[in-house]
C-alpha positions as CSV (number, residue, x, y, z in Angstrom):
1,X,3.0,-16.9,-11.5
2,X,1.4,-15.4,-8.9
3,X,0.3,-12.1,-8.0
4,X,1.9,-9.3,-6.6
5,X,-0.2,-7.6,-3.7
6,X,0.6,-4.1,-2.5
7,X,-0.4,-3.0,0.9
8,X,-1.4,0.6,2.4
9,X,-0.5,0.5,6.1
10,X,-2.0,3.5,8.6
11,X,-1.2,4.1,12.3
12,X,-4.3,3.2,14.5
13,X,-5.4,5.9,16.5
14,X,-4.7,5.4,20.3
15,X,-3.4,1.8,19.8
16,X,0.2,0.4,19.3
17,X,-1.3,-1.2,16.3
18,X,-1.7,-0.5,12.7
19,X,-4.1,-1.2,10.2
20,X,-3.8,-3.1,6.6
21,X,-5.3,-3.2,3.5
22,X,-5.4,-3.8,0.1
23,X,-5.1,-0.8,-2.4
24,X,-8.9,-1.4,-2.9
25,X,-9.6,-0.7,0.8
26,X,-10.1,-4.3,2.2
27,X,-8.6,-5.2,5.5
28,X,-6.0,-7.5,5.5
29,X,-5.2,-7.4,9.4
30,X,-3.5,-5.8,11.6
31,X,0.3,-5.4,12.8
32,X,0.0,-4.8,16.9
33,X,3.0,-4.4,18.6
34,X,4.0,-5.6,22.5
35,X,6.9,-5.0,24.5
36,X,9.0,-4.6,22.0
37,X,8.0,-7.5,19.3
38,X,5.5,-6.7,16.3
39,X,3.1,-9.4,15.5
40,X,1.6,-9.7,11.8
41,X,-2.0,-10.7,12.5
42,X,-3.6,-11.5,9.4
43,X,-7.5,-11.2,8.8
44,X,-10.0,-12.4,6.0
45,X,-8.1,-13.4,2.7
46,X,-5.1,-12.4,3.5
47,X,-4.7,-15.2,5.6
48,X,-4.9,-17.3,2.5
49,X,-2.3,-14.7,0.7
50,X,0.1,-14.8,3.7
51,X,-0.4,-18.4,4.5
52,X,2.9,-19.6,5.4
53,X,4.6,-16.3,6.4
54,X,6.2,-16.0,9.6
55,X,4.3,-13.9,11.3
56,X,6.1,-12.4,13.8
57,X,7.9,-11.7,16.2
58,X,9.6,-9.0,14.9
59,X,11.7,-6.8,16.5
60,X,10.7,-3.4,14.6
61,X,7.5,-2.3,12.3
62,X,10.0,-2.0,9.5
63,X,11.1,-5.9,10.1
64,X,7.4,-7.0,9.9
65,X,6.8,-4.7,6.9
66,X,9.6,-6.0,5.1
67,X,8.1,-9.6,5.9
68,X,5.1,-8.9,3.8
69,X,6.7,-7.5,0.9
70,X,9.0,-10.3,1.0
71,X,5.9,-12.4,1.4
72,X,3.6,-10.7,-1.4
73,X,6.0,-9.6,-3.4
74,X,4.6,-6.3,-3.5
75,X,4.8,-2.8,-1.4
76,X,4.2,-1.6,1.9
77,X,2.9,2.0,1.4
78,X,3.1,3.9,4.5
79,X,-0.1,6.3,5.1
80,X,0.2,8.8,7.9
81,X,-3.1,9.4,10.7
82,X,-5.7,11.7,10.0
83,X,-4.4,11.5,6.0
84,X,-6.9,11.3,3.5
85,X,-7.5,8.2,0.6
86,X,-6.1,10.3,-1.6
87,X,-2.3,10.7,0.1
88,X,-3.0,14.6,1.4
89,X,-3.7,16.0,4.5
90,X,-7.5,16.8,5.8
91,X,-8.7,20.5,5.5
92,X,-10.5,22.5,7.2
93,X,-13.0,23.2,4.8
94,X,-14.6,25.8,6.3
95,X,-11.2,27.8,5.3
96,X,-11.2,26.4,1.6
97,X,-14.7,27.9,1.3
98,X,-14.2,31.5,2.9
99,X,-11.2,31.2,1.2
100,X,-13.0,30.5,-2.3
101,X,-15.6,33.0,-1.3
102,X,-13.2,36.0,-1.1
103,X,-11.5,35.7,-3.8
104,X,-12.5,37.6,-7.3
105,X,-14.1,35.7,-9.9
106,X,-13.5,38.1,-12.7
């Protein structure tokens, strides 16, 4: 049986491109799209895991995406720019800490 490999995808900032990887943080490639067509372009292992996967070209992001969960078996898992490991939105922290600071602490 083989494994199942879920992939976090994130928006690359100033590029028509976006960025994959594994759940444990290792790139996997990139999807980079051009006039219109999305290309899966597939880096270290992952070109072993998606050996035999067409590859493009696709005529959305979704298309490709649902390429590679077809492929793997697994889940594209969408993660917005700027947004931490973690899922949530970066703070100012700054803020938090005046914030913190303010507050009573009995």
């Amino acid at each position: 049986m083989e494994n199942v490999l879920d992939v976090i995808v994130k928006p690359l900032a100033g590029q028509n491109a976006w960025l994959l990887t594994d759940l444990l943080g290792r790139s996997m490639g990139v999807i980079r799209a051009n006039d219109q067509t999305f290309a899966v372009v597939p880096e270290g292992k992952a070109r072993e895991t998606m050996q035999g996967m067409r590859c493009g070209p696709f005529g959305s992001l979704d298309e490709a995406l649902a390429a590679i969960e077809t492929h793997t078996r697994g889940v594209c898992r969408r993660e917005r720019e700027g947004a931490q490991p973690d899922g949530t939105e970066p703070t100012d922290t700054s803020t938090v800490i005046a914030e913190n600071a303010s507050t009573d602490p009995t």
